[in-house]
N, C-alpha and C positions, 0 to 999 in steps of 0.2 A: 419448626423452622427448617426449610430445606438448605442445604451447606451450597449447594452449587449457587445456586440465584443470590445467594446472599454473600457469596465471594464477588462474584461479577460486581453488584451493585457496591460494595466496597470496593472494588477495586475501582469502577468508574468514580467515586466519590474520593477518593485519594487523589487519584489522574485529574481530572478537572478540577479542583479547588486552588490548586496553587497556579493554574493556568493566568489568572487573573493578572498576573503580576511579571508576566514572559513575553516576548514578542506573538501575534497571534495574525494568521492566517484564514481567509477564508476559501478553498478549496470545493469545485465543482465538476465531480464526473460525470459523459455519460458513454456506456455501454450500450452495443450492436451484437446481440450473436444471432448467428445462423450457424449449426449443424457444428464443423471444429473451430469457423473462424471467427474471432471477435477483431471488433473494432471498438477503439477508446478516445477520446475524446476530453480533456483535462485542462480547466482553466483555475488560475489560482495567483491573485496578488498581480495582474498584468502579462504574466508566464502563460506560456500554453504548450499544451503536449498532446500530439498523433498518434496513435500505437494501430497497428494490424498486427494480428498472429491466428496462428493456427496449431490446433492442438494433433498431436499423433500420438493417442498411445500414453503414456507417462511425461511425455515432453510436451515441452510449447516451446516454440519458436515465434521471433517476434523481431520487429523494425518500429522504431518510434525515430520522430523528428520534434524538436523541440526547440519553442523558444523562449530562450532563458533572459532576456532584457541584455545581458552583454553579450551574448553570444549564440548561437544557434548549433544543436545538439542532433547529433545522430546516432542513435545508439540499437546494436544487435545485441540478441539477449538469447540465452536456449534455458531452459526451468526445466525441472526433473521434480513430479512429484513423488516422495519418497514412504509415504503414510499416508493412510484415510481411513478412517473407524471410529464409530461410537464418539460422532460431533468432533476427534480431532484429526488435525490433519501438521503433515509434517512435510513442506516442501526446502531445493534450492536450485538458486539461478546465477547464472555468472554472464556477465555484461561487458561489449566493450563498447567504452564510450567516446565519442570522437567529437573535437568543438571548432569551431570556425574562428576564434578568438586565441592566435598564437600565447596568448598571456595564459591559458588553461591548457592542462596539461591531457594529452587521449591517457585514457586512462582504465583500465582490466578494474570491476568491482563483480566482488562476490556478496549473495546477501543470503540467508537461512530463514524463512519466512512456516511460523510456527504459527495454527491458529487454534480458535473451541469455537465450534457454534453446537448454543443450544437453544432448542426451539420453547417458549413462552407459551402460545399458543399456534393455534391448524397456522394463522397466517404472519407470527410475528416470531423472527427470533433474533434471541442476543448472542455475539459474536465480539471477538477479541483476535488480534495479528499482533506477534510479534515479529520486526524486522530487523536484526540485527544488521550489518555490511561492513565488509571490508575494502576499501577501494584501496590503491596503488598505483596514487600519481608521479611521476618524478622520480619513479626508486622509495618513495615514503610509503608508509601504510596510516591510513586514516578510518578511525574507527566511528560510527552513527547509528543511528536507528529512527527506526518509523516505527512507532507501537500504535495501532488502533483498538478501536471497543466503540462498540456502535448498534445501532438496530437494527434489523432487516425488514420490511413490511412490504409482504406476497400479495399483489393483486391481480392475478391472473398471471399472464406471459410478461406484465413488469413487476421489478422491484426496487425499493426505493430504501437506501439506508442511510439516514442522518448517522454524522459519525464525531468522533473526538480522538486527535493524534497527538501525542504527545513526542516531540522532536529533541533526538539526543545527541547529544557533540562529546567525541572524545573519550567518552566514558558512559557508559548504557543508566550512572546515576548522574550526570551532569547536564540536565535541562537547557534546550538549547531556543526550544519554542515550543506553538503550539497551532494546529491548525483545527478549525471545526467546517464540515465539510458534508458532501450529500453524494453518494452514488448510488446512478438510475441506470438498471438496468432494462433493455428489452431484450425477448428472446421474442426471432420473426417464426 
């Protein structure tokens, strides 16, 4: 039995079974790159989200425009990746976010985005994110995450990953939802 494929698939099998019984999302990216710049493209539950960035180097810089059903989001982002080796990778990003909806608060988030990909086969691999975030709206600190675990399936210059997100509120153990979701990548 090999330990690695057999952690992943328990661990996907832990993540999804109590999904059932959480609020659940359906979530749809797609991906643009050319050369350093991506374009993103994110619809999910009515919401929709904009991203351009460009990468220099260890950073990416980025502008997303969002609309969130009560309010519409403009957010500057700069990432720092910090790791990359032997399938893991260890980045982070700090965000300010700005809302059009005086009721929400502009708001400075930090988030630490931890991943593993390991390749299955020449065109298939499995991958896992972890996203921890700190935001700080109002003088408060609010704590979440994004954890994904998903596939990857290489078809040339696209690829295409059905995924499973498990959404954390408060406490990185306190299930908050769940979204299952697909990003398609093209590289022009």
């Amino acid at each position: 039995m090999r330990p690695l494929p057999t952690a992943i698939g328990t661990l996907l099998l832990c993540t999804v079974l109590p999904a059932f019984a959480e609020p659940t999302a359906n979530e749809y990216n797609a991906y643009l790159e050319k050369g350093p710049w991506t374009a993103m493209y994110r619809h999910s539950e009515g919401t929709w989200h904009a991203r351009l960035s460009r990468r220099a180097g260890d950073f990416t810089l980025a502008y997303r425009r969002a609309d969130l059903c009560l309010a519409r989001e403009h957010r500057v982002s700069v990432q720092q990746d910090l790791f990359k080796g032997d399938g893991l990778s260890l980045a982070h990003r700090l965000e300010y976010r700005a809302f059009s909806n005086a009721a929400i608060d502009d708001h400075w988030r930090y988030r630490l985005i931890a991943g593993y990909r390991h390749r299955l086969t020449e065109n298939v691999v499995a991958w896992i994110r972890l996203q921890p975030r700190l935001a700080f709206p109002g003088g408060r600190r609010l704590f979440d995450a994004r954890d994904q675990v998903g596939l990857e399936f290489q078809l040339g210059a696209l690829r295409i990953s059905p995924f499973y997100e498990r959404y954390a509120l408060r406490r990185w153990d306190r299930h908050g939802g769940n979204v299952f979701g697909v990003h398609a990548t093209l590289q022009l």
